[in-house]
MMTF fields as JSON, N, C-alpha, C and O atoms, coordinates in Angstrom:
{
  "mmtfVersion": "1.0.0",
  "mmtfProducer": "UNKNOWN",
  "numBonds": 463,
  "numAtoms": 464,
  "numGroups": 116,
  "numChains": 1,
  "numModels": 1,
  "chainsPerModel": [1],
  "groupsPerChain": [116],
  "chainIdList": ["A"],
  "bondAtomList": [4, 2, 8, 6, 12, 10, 16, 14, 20, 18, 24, 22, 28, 26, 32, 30, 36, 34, 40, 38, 44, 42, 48, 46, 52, 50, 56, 54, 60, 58, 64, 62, 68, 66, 72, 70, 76, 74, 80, 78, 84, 82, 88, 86, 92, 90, 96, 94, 100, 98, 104, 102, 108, 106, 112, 110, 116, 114, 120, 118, 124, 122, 128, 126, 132, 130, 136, 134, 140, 138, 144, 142, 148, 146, 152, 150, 156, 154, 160, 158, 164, 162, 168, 166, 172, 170, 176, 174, 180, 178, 184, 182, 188, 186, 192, 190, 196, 194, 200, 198, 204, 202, 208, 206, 212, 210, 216, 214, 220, 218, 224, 222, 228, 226, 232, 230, 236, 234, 240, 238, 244, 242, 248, 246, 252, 250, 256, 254, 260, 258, 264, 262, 268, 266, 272, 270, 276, 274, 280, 278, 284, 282, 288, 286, 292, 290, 296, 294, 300, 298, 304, 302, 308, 306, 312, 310, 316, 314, 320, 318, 324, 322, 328, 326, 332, 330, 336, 334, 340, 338, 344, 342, 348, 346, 352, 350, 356, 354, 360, 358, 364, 362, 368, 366, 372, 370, 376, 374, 380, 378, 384, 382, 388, 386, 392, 390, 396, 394, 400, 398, 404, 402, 408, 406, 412, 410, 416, 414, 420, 418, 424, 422, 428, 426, 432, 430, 436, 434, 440, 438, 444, 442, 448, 446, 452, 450, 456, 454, 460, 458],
  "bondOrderList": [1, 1, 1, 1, 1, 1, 1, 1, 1, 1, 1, 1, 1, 1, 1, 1, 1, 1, 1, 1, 1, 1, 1, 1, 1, 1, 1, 1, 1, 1, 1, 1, 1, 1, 1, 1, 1, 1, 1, 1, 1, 1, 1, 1, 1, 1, 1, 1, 1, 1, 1, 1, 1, 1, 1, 1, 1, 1, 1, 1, 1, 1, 1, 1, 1, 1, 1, 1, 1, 1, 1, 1, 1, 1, 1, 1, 1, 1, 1, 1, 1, 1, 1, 1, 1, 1, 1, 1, 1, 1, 1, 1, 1, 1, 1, 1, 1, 1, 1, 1, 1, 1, 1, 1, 1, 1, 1, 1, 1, 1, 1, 1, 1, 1, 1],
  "groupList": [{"groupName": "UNK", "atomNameList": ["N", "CA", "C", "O"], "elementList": ["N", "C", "C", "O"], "formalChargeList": [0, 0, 0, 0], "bondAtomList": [1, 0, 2, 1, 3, 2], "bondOrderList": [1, 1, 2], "singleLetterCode": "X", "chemCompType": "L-PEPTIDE LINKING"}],
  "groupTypeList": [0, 0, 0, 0, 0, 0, 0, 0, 0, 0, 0, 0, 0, 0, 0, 0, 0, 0, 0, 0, 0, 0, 0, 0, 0, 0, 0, 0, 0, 0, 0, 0, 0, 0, 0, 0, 0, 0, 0, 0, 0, 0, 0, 0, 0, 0, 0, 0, 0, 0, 0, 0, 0, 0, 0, 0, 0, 0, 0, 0, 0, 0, 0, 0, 0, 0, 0, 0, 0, 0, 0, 0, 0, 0, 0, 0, 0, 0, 0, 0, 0, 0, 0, 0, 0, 0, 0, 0, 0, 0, 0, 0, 0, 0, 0, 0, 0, 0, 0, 0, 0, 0, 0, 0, 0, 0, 0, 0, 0, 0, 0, 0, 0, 0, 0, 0],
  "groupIdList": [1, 2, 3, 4, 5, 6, 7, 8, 9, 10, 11, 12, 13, 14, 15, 16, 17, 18, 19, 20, 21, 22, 23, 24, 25, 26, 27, 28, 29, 30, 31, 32, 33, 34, 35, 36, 37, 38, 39, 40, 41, 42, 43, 44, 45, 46, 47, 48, 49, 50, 51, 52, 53, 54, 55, 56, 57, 58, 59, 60, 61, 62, 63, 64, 65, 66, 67, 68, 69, 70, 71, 72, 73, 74, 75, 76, 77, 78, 79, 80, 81, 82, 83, 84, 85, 86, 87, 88, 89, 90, 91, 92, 93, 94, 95, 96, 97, 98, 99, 100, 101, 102, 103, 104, 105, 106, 107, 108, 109, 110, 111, 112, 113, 114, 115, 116],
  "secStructList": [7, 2, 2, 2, 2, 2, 2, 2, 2, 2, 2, 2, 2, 2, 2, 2, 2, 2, 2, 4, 4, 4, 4, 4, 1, 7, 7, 7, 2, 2, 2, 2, 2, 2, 2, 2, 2, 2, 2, 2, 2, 2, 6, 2, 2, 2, 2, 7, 6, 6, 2, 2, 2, 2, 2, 2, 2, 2, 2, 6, 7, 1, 1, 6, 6, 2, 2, 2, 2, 2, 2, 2, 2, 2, 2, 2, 2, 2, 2, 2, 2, 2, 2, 2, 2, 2, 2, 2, 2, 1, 2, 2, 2, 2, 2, 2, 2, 2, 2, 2, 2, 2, 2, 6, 6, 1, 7, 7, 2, 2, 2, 2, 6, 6, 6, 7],
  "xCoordList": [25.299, 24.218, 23.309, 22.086, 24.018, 23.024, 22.33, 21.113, 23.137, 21.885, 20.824, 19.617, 21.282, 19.474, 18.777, 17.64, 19.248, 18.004, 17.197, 15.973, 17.987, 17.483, 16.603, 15.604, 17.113, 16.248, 14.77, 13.761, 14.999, 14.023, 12.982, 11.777, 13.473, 12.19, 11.696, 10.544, 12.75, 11.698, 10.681, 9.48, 11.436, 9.769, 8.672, 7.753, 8.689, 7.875, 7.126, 5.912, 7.576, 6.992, 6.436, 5.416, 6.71, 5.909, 4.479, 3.345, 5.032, 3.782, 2.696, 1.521, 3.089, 2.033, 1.204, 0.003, 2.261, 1.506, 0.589, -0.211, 0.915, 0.053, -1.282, -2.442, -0.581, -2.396, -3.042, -4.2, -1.903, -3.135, -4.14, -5.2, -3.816, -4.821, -5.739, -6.151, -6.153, -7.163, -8.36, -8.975, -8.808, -10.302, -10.084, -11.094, -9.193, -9.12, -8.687, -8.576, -8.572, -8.213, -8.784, -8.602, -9.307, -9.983, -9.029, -9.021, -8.15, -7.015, -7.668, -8.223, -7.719, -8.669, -7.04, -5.877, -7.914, -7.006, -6.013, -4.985, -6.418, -5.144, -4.087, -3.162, -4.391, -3.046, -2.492, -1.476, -3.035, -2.682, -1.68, -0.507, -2.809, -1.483, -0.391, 0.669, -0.539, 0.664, 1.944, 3.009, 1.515, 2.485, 2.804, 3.946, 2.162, 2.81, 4.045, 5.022, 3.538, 4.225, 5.691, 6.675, 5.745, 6.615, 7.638, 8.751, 6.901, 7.643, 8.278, 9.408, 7.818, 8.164, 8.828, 9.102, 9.42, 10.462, 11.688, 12.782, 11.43, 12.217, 12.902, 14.076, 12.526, 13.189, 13.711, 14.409, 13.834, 13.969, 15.565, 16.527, 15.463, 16.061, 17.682, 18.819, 16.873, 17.999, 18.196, 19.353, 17.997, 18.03, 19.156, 20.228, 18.785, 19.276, 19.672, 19.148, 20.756, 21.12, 20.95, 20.421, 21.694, 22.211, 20.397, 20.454, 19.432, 17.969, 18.157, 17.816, 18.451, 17.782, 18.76, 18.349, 20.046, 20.718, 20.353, 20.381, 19.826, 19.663, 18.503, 18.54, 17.039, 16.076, 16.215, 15.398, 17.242, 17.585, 18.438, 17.745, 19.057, 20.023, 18.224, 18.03, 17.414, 16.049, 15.121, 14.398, 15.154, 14.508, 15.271, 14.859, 16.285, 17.601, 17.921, 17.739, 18.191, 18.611, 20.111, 20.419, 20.605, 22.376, 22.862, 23.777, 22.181, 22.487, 21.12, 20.12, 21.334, 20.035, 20.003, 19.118, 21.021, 20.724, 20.244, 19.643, 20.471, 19.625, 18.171, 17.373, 17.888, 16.327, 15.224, 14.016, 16.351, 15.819, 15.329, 14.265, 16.366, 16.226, 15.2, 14.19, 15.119, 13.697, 12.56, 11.534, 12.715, 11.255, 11.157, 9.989, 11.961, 11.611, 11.034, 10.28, 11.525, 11.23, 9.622, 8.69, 9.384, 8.001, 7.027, 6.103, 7.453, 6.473, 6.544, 5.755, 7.745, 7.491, 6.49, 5.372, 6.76, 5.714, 4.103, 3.256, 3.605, 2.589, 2.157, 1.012, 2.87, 2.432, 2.526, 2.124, 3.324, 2.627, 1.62, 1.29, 1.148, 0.406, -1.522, -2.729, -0.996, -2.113, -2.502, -3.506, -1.398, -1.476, -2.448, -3.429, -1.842, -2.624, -4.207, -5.135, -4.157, -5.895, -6.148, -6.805, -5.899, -6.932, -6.959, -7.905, -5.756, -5.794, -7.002, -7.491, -7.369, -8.251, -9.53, -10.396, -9.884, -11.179, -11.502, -12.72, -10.6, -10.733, -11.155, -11.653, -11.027, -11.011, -12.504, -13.112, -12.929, -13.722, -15.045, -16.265, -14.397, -15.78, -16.168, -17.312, -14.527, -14.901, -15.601, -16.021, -15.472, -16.498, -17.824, -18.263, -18.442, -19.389, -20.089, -21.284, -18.999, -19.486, -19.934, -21.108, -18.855, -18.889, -20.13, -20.214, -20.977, -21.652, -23.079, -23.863, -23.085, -23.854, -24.174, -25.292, -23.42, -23.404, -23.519, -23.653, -23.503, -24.009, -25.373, -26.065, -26.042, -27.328, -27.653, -27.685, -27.794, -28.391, -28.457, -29.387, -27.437, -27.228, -27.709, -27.783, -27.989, -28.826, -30.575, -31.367, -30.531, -31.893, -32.463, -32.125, -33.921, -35.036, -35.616, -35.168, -36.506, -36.521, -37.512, -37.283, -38.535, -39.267, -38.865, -39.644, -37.678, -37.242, -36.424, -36.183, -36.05, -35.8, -36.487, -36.161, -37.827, -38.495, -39.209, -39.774, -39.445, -40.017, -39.203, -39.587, -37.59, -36.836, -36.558, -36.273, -36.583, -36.386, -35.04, -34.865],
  "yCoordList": [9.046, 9.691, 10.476, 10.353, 11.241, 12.121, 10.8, 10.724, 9.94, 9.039, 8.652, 8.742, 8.244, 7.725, 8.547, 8.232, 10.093, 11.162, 11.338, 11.442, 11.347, 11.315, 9.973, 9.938, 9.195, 7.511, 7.297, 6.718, 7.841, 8.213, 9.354, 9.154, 10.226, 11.527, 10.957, 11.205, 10.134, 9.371, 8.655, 8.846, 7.469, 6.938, 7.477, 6.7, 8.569, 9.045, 10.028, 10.123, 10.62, 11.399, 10.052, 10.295, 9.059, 7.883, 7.664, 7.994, 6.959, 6.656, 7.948, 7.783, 8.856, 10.184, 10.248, 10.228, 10.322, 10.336, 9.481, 9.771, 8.045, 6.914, 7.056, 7.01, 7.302, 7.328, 8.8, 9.168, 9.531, 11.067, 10.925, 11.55, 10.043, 9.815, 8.741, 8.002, 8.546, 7.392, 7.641, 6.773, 8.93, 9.326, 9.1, 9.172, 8.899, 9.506, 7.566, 7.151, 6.923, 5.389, 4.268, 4.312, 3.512, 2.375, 1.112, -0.067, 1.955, 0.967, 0.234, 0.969, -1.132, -1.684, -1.331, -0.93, -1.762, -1.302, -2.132, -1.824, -3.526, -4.399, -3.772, -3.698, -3.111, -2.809, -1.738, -2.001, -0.55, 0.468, -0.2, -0.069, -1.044, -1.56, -1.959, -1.557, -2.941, -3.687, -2.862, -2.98, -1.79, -0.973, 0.068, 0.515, 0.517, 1.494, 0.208, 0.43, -0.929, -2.014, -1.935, -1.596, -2.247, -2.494, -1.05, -1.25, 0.683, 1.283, 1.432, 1.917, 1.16, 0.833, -0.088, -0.17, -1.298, -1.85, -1.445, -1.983, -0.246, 0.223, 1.098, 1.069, 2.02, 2.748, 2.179, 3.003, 0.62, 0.156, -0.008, 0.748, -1.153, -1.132, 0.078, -0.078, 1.109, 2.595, 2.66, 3.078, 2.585, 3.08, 2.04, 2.461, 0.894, -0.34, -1.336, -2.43, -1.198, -2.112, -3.742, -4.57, -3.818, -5.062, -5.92, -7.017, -5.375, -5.989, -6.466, -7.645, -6.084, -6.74, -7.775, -8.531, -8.128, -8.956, -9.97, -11.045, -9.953, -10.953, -11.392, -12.557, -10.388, -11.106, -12.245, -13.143, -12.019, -12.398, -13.837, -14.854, -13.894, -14.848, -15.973, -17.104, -15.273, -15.581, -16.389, -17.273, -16.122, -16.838, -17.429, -17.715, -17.611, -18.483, -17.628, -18.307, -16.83, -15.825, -15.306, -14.805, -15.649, -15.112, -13.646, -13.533, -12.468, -11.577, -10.46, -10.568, -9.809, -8.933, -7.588, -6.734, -7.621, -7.257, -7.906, -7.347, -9.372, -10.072, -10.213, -10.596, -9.873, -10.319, -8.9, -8.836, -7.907, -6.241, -6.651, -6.292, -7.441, -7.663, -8.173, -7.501, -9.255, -10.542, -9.95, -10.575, -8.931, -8.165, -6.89, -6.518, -6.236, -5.716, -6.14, -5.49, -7.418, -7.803, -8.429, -8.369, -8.868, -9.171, -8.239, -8.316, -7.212, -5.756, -4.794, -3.871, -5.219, -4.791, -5.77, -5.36, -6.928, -7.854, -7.687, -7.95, -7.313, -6.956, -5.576, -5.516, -4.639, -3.287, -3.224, -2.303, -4.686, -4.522, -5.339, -5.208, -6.226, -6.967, -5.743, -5.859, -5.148, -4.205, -3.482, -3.676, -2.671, -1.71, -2.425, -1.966, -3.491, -4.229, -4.726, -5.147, -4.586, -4.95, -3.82, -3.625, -2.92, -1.345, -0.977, -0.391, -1.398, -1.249, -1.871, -1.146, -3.022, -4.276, -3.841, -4.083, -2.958, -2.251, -1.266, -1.164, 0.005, 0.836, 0.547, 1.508, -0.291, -0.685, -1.312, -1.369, -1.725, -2.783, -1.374, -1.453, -0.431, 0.685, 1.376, 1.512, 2.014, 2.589, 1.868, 2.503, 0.161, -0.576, -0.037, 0.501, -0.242, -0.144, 1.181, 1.322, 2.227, 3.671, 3.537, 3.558, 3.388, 3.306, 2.405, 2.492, 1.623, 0.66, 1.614, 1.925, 1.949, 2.835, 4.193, 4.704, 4.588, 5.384, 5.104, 6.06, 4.343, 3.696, 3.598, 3.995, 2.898, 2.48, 4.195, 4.701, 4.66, 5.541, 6.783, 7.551, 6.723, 7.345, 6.99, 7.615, 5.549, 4.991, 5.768, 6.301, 5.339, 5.781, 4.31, 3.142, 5.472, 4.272, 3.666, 4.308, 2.583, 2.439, 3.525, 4.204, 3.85, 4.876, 5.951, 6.829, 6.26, 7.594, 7.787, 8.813, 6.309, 6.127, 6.44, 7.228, 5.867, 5.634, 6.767, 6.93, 7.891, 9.224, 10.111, 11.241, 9.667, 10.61, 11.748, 12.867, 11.681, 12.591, 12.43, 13.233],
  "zCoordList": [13.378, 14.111, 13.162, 13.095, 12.491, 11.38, 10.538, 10.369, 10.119, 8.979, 10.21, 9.986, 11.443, 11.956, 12.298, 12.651, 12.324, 12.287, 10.73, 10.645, 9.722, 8.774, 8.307, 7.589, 8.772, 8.588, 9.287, 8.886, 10.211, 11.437, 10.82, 10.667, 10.59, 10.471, 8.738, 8.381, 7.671, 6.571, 7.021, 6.831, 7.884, 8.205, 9.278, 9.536, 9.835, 10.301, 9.292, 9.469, 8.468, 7.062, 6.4, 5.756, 6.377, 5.644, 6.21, 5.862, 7.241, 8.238, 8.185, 7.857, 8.444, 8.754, 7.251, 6.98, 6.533, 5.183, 4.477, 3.587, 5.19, 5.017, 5.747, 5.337, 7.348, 8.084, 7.87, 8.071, 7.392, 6.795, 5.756, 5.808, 4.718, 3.74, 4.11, 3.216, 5.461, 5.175, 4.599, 3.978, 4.772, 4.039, 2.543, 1.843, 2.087, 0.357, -0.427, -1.581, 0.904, -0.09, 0.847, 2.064, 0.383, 1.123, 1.526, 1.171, 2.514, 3.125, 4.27, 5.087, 4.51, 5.303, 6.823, 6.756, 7.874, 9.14, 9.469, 10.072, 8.945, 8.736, 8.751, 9.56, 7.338, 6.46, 7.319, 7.963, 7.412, 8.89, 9.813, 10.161, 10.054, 11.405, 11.081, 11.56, 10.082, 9.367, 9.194, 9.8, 7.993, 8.141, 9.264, 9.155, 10.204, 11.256, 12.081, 12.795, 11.659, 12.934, 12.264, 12.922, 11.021, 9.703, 10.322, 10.808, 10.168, 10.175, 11.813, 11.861, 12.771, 14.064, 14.393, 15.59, 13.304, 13.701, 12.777, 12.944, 11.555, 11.266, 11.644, 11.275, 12.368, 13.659, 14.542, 15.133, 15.279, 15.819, 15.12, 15.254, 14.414, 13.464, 12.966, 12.52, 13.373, 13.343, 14.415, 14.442, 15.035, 16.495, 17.337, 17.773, 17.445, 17.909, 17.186, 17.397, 16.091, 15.281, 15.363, 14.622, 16.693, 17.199, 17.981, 18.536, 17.879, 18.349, 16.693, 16.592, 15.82, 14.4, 14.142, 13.262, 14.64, 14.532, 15.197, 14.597, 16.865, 17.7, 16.938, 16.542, 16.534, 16.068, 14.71, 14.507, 13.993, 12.662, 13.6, 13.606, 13.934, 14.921, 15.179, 14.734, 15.859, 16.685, 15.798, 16.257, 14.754, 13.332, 12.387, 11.262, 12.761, 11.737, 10.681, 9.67, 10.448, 9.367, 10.196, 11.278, 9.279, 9.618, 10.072, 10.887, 9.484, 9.994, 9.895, 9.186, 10.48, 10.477, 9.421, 9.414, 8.666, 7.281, 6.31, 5.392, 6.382, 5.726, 5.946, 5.091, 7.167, 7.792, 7.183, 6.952, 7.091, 6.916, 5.149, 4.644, 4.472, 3.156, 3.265, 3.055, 3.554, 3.546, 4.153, 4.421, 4.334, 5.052, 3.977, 3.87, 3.27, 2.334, 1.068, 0.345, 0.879, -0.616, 0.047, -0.755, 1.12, 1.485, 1.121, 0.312, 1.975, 1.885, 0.496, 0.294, -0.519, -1.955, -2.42, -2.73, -2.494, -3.065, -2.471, -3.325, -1.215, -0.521, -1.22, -1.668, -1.321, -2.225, -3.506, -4.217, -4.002, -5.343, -6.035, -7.213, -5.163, -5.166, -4.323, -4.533, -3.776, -3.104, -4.715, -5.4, -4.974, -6.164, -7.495, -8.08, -7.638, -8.78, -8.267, -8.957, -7.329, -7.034, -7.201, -8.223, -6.605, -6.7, -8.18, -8.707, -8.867, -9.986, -10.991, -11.857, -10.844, -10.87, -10.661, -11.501, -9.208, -8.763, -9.193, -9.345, -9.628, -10.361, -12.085, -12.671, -12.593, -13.964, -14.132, -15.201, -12.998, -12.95, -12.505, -12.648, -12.068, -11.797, -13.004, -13.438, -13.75, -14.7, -16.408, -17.375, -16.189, -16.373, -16.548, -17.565, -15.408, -14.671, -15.102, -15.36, -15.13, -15.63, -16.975, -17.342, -17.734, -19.168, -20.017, -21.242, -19.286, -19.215, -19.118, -20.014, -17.653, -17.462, -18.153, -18.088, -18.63, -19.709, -21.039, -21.803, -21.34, -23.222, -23.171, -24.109, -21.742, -21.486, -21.733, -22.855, -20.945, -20.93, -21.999, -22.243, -22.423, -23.714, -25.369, -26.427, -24.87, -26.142, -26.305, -25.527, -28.228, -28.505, -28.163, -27.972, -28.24, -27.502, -28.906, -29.856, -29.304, -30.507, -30.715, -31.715, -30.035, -30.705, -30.733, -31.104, -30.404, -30.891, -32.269, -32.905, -32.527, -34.342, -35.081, -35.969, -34.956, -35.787, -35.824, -36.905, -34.76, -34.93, -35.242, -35.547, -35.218, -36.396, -35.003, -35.43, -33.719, -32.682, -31.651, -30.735]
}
């Protein structure tokens, strides 16, 4: 009983913490949903063991610890595959900066040649 209170109030500190930052990261709503759904069948999941067995039984997967596995290594591969794009977009701005900043920071030729 104590681990599914503690299992329970993690993914609700997840979730909250995920949809609290939407102003600060350009998470499209997909992904929102995706994961509140993700952490709502993980409570499920705590809560009602034996629903993750029948569903795992429901999709041919042998037991529903296995199905919990095969849905984690999904959603690691999905966040690290997310991470490396932003990673990708961020690199690709400060590009963009650094770019923008040489331009503008360059001499003009007539300011060589007037020694200014």
């Amino acid at each position: 009983m104590l681990i599914q209170i503690l299992l329970i109030l993690a993914v609700v500190g997840l979730l909250v913490s995920f949809l609290r930052h939407h102003g600060k990261s350009r998470t499209a709503a997909g992904v929102k949903i995706g994961f509140a759904l993700f952490m709502v069948f993980g409570v499920i999941a705590v809560l009602v063991p034996s629903a993750t067995s029948a569903l795992a039984q429901l999709v041919g997967v042998g037991r529903g610890t296995d199905l919990l596995l095969y849905g984690t290594v999904v959603a690691f591969g999905f966040a690290t595959i997310n991470t490396y794009l932003r990673f990708k977009e961020l690199e690709h701005r400060y590009a963009k900066l650094v770019r923008a900043m040489a331009i503008q920071g360059a001499e003009k030729p007539e300011d060589r040649a007037t020694g200014s």
